[in-house]
N, C-alpha and C positions, 0 to 999 in steps of 0.2 A: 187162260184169262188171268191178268196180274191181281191181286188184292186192292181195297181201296183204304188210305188211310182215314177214317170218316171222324176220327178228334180232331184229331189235326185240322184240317178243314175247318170244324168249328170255330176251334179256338180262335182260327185267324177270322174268322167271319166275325165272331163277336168283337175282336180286340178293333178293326174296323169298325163297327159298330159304336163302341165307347168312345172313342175319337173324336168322333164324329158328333156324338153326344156332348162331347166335352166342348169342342169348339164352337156349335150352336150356343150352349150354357155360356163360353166366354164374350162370343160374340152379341150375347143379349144382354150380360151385361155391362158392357160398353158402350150398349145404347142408351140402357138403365142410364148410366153416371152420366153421359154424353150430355142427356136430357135433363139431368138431374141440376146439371153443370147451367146448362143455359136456361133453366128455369128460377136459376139460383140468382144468375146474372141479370136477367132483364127482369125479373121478379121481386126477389128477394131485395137486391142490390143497385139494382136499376136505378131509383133515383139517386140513392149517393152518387154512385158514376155519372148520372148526367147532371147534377150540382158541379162537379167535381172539372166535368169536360167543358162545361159553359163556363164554369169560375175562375180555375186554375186559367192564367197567360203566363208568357216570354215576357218579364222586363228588362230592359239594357240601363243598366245603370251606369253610369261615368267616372271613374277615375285620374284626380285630378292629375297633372302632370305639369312639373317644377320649368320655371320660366327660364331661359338662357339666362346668364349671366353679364350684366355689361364690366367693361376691365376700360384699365385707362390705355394709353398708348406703349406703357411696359409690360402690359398682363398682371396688371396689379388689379383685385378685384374692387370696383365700385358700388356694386348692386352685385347680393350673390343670393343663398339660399339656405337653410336649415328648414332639420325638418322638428316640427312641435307638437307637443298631443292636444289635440282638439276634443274637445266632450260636445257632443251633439246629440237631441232628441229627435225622436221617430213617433210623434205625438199618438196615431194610430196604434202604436203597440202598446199603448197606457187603457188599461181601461179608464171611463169616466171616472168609478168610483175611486180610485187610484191614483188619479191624477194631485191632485192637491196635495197627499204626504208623499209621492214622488218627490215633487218640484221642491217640497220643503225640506225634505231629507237632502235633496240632492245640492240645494243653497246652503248645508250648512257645510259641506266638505269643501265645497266652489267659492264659500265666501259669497256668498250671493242671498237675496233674499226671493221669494218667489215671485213677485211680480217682476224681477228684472229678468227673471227665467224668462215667465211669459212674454214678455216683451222682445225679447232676442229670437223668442220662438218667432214670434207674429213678425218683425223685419226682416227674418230670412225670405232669400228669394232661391233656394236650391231646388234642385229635383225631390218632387215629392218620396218618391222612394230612397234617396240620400239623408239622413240623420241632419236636422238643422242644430249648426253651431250655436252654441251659448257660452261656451269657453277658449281661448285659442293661450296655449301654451304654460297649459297645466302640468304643474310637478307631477312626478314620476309615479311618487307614491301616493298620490291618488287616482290615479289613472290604473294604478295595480290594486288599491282597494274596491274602485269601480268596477273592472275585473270579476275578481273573486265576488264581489254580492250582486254581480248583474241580474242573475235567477231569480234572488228573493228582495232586495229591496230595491232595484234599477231596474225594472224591465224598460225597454223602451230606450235607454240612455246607452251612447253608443263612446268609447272613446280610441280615436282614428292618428296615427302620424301622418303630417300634410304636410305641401313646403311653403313656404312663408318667406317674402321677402325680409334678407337686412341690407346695412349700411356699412361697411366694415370700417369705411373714414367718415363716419356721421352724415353731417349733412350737405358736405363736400358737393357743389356743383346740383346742387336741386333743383334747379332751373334747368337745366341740362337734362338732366337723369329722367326728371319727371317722376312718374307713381301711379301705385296701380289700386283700382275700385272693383266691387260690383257691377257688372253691367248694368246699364240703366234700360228701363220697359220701351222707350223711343229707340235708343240701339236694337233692341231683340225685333223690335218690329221690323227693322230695316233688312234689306236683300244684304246688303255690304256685311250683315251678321249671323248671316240664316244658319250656320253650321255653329254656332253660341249657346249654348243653353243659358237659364236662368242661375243667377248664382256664378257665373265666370270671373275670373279675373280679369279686368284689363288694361291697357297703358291708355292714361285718362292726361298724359300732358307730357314735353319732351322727347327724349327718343323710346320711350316706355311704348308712344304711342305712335311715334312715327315709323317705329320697327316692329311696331304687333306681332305681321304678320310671321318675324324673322325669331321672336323672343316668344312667342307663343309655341307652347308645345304640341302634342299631339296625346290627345286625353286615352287613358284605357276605357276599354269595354268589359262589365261582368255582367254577363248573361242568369237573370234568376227567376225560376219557377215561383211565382208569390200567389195565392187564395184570394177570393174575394173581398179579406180584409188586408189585404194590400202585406200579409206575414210572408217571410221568404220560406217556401218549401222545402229547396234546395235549388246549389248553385250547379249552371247545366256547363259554363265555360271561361274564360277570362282573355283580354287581350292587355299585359301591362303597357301604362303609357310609357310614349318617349319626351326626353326633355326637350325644350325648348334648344335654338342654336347661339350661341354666344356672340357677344357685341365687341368688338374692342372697338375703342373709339380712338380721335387724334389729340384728346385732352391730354395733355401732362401733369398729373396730379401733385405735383411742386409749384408749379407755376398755377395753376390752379387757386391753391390756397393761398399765395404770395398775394395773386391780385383781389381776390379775395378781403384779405388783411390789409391790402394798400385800400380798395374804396372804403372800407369801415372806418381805418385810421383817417383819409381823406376827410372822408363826409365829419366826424366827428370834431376834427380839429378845425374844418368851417363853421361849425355852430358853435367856436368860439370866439369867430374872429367877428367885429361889429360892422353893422351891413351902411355901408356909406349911400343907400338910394332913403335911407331914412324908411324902409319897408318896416324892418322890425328891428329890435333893439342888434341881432347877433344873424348872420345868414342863419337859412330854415334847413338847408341844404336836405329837403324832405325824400329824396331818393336818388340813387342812379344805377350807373350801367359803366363794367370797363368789358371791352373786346381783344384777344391778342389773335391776329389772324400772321400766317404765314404765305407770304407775297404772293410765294412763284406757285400755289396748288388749291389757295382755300383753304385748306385747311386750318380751323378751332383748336389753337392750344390750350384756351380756357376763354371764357364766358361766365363774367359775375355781373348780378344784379343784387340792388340792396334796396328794401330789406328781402331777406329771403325766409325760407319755411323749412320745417324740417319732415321729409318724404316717408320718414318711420310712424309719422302720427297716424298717417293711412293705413296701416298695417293692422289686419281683422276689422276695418273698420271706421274710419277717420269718425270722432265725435263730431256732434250739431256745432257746437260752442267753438271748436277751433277751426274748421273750415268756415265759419262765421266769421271769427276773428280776423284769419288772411286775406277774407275777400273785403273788408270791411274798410273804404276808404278813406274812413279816420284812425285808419292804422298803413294807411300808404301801400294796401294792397298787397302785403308780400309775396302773394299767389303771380302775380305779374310778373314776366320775364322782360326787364324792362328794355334788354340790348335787343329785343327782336319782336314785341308786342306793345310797344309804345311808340309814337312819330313824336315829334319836335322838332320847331322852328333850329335846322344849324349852325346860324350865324354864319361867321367869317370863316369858319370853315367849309363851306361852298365856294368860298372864292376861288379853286383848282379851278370848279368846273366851267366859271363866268371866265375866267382867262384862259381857259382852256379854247372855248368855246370864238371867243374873240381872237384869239391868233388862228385857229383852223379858219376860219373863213372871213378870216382879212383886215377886223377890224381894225387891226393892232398889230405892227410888225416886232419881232422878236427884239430887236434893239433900237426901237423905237421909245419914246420918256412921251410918261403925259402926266402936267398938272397936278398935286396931292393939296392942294389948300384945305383949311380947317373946315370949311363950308361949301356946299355947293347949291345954286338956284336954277330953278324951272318952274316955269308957268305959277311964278311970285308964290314958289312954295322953297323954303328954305331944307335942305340933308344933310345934317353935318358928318363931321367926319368923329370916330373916337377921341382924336388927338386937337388941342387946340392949336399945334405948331403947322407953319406951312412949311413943309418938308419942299416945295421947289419941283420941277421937273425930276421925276424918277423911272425906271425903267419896269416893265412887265413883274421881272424878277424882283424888286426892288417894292413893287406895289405890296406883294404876298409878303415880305419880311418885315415891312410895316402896316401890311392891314388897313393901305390907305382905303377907306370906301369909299371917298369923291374918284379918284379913278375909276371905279365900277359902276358908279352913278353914270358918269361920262360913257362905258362901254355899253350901260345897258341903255341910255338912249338913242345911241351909233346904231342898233341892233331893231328898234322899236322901229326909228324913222325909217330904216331900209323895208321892213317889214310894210308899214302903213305903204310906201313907194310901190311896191314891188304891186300890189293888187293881188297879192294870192293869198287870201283867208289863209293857209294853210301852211304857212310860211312861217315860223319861231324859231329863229336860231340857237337861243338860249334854251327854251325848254324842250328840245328836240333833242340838242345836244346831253340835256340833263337825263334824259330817260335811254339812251343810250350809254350811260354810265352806268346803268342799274337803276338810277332813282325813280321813282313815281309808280312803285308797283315791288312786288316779291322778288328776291332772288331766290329762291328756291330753294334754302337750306332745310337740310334733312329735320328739322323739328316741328312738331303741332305749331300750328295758328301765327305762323311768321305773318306779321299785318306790314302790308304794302302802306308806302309813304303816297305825296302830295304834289307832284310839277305843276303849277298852275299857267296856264293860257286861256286865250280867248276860245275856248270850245268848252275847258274847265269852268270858265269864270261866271259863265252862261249857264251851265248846267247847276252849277253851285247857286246864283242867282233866284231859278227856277223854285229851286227846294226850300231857300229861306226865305222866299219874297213874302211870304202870309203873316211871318212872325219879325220881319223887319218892320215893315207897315201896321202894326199893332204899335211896334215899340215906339215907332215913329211918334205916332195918338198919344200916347204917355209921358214920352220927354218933354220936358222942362221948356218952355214958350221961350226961342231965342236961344237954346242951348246949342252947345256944341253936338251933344247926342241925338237932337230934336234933326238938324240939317244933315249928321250922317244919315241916320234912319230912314229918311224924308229920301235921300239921294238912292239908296240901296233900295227903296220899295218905288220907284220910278224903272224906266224903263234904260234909263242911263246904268243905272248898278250893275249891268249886263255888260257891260262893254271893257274892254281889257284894254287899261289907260295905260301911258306912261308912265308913271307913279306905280303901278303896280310892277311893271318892270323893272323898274331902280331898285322899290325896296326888294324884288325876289335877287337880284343879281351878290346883294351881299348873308343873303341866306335868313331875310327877314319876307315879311309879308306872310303869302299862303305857303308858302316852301315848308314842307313836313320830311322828317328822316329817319330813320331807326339809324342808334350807333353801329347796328351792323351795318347797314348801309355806307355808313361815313368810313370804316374800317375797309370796305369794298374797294371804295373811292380813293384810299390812300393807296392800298395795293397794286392798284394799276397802275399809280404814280411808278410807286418802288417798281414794277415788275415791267413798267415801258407800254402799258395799257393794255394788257390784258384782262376783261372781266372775268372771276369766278363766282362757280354758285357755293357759298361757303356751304362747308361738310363739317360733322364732327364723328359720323362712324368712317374707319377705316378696314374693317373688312369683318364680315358674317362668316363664325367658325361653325360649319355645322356640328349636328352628335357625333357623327361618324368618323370627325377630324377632319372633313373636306372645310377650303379655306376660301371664300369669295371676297374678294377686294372689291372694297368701292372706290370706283374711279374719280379724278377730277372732271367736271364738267368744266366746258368753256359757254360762258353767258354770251360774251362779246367780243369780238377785236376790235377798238376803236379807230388802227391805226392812224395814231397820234405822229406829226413827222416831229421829226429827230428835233428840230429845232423848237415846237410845242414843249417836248419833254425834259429839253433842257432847259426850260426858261421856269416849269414848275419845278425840276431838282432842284433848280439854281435858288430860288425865291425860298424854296420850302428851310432848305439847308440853312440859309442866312436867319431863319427864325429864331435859332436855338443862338444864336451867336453878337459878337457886337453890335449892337441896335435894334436887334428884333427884337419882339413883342415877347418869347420866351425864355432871353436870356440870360435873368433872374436865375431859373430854375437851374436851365444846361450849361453854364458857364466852365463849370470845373467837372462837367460828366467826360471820362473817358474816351470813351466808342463814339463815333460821330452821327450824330443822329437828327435826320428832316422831320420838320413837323408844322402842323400850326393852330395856333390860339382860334377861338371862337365863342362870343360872348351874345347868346341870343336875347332879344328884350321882350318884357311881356308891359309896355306901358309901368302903370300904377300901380296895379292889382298886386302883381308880384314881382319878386325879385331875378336877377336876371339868372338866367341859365347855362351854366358852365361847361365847354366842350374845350378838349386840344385831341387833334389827330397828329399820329407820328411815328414812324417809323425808320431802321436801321439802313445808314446808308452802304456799309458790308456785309458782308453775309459773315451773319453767327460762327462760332467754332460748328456746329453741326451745318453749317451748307446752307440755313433758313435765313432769307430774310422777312424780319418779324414790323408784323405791324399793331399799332398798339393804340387804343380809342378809349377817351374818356367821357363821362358827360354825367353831371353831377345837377339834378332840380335842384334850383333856386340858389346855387354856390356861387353865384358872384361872375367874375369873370378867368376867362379861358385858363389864362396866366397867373390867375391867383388859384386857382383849386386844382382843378382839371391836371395840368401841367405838373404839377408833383407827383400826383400817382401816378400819372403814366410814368414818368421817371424811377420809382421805385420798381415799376414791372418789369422796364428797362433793366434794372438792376436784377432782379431775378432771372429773368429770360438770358442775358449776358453773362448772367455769375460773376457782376460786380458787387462790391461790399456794398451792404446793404445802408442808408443814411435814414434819419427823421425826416417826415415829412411836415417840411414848414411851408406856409401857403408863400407864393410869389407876388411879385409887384401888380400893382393893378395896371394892367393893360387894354387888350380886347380880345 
């Protein structure tokens, strides 16, 4: 029988034993702490955590992001970007008691006193979690002393680099360019804005605002953990924005400021000359408009209006006092773009479309003569003519190069009586024909608030009737017993003022009566001349360069084919041409001009009140050394007549656009 080892045995029974003792002991206390742990937490700690889990949220704050650039038609910048240090408060991170030697402390590095703090604080309209501006384009070194004593005497004061509109050629084309604001609370409300927040920038006039969507960028996101008083925790992620995409437009920034310099010079050197309607001692010549349009595409190689504004005043802000000023019109509006936001009677520059209108449908054969006497009568109402000479039998062509209006008298009531014959309400040759040129409503040009003009007819005349008839018949009451004013008034609130006479015919046929234009329009109207009747809708962007360097071209649109026959358009080349030359009404001006150039005078009347109003349309009868043929629009408030104002700066524009030597602009002979 073998022996038994009986320690042995033990020792492993006990060493078992202790193990096993140990691992109970470990295992208990790991319940111990386990317990310990979560008595700690929903106990001890428990409400911090749940202040902390109800308080603590995700906010998304926005980073701004720099707007496209617009450039002219060389990639010359027009509108570009810098970035500047903005000092901004976060009024929540101030305590109360804190608050006043803040703002005071902080007014005296800013130049600022505290209530202007206050007050920039309260105008802001950004994201509450966004630091509101009170300063935009703060030197360096205080932006670095801000800094350094943020801790102890700035809490709350934040300062940011942001981009900021400049001007790099001033105020080159403001009418054009447009400028950008704060969104307004009526935008934020709207669906067209719903992706805007408060505080945005945006293109408030121009192409600023007709290409938002293209010059607007694409804002960052920083995601941040903020407490119940709105303090940031920490930040959880960031999305940097992207820029906006760039403009180039078909402006030529030469030609640009040339025409520019000619309507200034223009308008100036008429408030010299003395006004022969006895209005006032010297023409007022109170505003205008020149257009340079290229024939064959639409396209804007510049667009001035005077007076004008300068688009950097907006920048952080346009003040109360100068947005007051531009708008204010006893300072002749300089906010108003006046080649495409104002109408005007256009004189004898209509006359294209009345002969136009009268050779298409027969009134008038191409080499056919009618009649120009000084005078013309109808229904014992006397029309004269500009001129007191009786120029004799003359032809279509011949009409236009002397401006006869008894001709067009004649055309417009050929047109009227066919109409009254005919028995179809709906029948107007002349203003049917007119709105098919473009006129009586918008071309469509790429800019904010282009305001459509005025064709008047028998459906207008009515309508128009309609609306004034309460305040005709008032006025009626009031005039003078036996006046003149007392029998129009009397006539207009009767049920006859409704009705679209004769007389109203004649005077629209020479671009007077209700006939309204924008100088774009009339720039339209020549183009089709030069280019054989094609409508455009004039443009001034030429192609969207995105970030990524991808390039979108903006197409020419076609408005209309009038087709005009051959024999229409050579009878208005023929006439227009003769304008500038021996016996026309412009010849004055173009006698010793170079390059051959069609145009014509246009002197609209406003009665007694004012003085008359000065237009010349006119364009290149070759095409430029660059391929363009250029068309070139004047029109000058209260400047007299076509040929004495008008007629010179187009000629200087002439002179720039051709890269002919440039000459003084001396006003021309009085014509029409």
């Amino acid at each position: 029988m073998p022996s038994l080892n009986v320690p042995a045995a033990t020792d492993q029974a006990e060493s078992t034993r202790l193990r096993l003792v140990f691992f109970a002991l470990l295992l208990v206390s790991l319940f111990v702490l386990l317990f310990a742990r979560m008595w700690y937490l929903q106990v001890m700690a428990g409400a911090d955590f749940a202040d902390r889990a109800e308080g603590n949220a995700v906010r998304t704050v926005s980073m701004e992001a720099p707007r496209g650039k617009i450039l002219d038609r060389e990639g010359e910048p027009l509108v570009d970007n810098e970035f500047v240090y903005v000092v901004g408060v976060q009024p929540a991170e101030i305590d109360d008691d804190e608050e006043e030697d803040v703002y005071e402390d902080l007014g005296e590095v800013l130049d600022m006193d505290g209530d202007e703090i206050a007050t920039e604080i309260e105008r802001s309209r950004v994201s509450p979690l966004r630091p509101r501006p009170i300063a935009v384009d703060v030197p360096e070194e205080v932006v670095l002393y801000i800094w350094e004593n943020q801790s102890t005497r700035y809490p709350g004061v934040y300062a940011e680099r942001l981009p900021r509109r400049t001007y790099p050629q001033g105020d080159l084309a403001s009418h054009v360019l447009g400028y950008v604001t704060e969104i307004g609370e009526d935008q934020l409300a709207s669906e067209a804005y719903e992706d805007y927040r408060a505080g945005e920038l945006i293109g408030s006039a121009g192409v600023e605002s007709g290409y938002e969507s293209e010059l607007r960028g694409t804002e960052g996101l920083r995601r941040l953990e903020v407490n119940p008083r709105n303090e940031v925790v920490r930040q959880l992620d960031e999305v940097l924005p992207t820029p906006g995409s760039d403009l180039r437009l078909t402006l030529d920034s030469d030609v640009q400021a040339d025409t520019e310099e000619a309507l200034l010079e223009g308008i100036e050197t008429a408030r010299q000359e003395p006004d022969d309607n006895n209005v006032a001692s010297t023409l007022r010549a109170t505003g205008g408009a020149v257009v340079v349009l290229d024939a064959d595409n639409g396209e804007v190689r510049a667009m001035a209006s005077y007076p004008d504004y300068d688009p950097s005043e907006f920048v952080g802000g346009v003040s109360t006092e100068y947005f007051a000023d531009i708008q204010d019109p006893d300072n002749e509006i300089p906010l108003l773009n006046r080649a495409i936001q104002q109408t005007y009677p256009p004189g004898s520059v209509f006359k294209v479309v009345t002969a136009s209108a009268a050779l298409e449908h027969g009134f008038v054969g191409p080499n056919e003569t009618l009649p120009c006497p000084p005078q013309w009568e109808w229904n014992d109402q006397t029309f004269p003519n500009w001129s007191s000479v009786d120029s004799g039998d003359i032809s279509m062509a011949q009409s236009l190069t002397e401006s006869c209006n008894t001709v067009y008298y004649e055309l417009a009531r050929d047109m009227w009586h066919a109409e009254q014959a005919s028995g179809d309400d709906e029948r107007e040759y002349l203003a049917d024909h007119a709105e098919e040129w473009g006129l009586g409503g918008t071309l469509g040009i790429d800019l904010a608030s282009e305001r459509g003009g005025v064709v008047p007819g028998r459906e207008w005349k009515r309508e128009y009737w309609e609306q004034t008839r309460d305040r005709n018949c008032a006025l009626a009451e009031t005039a003078p017993d036996g006046s003149y004013e007392e029998r129009l008034y009397t006539e207009l609130c009767s049920e006859q003022g409704a009705n679209w006479r004769g007389g109203d015919a004649v005077n629209m046929s020479i671009g007077q009566g209700d006939v309204q234009t924008t100088p774009l329009q009339i720039a339209s109207v020549y183009a089709a001349v030069a280019n054989g009747g094609t409508v455009f809708a004039p443009r001034v962007a030429d192609e969207v360069v995105r970030p990524d360097g991808e390039v979108e071209a903006v197409e020419p649109e076609v408005v209309n084919d009038l087709e005009l026959s051959d024999s229409t358009v050579q009878v208005l080349r023929s006439g227009l041409q003769g304008v500038n030359e021996d016996g026309g009404t412009a010849e004055s001006t173009f006698e010793d001009f170079g390059p051959t150039i069609a145009g014509k005078t246009g002197t609209a009347q406003f009665g007694d009140s004012k003085q008359p109003y000065s237009w010349y349309a006119g364009y290149t009868v070759d095409p430029a050394e660059d391929g363009s043929r250029y068309v070139v629009v004047s029109l000058i408030e209260e400047g007299g007549g076509g040929s004495q104002t008008s007629a010179p700066i187009v000629r200087r524009v002439f002179e720039s656009v051709l890269d002919v030597e440039e000459t003084e602009i001396d006003l021309g002979e009085v014509t029409d």
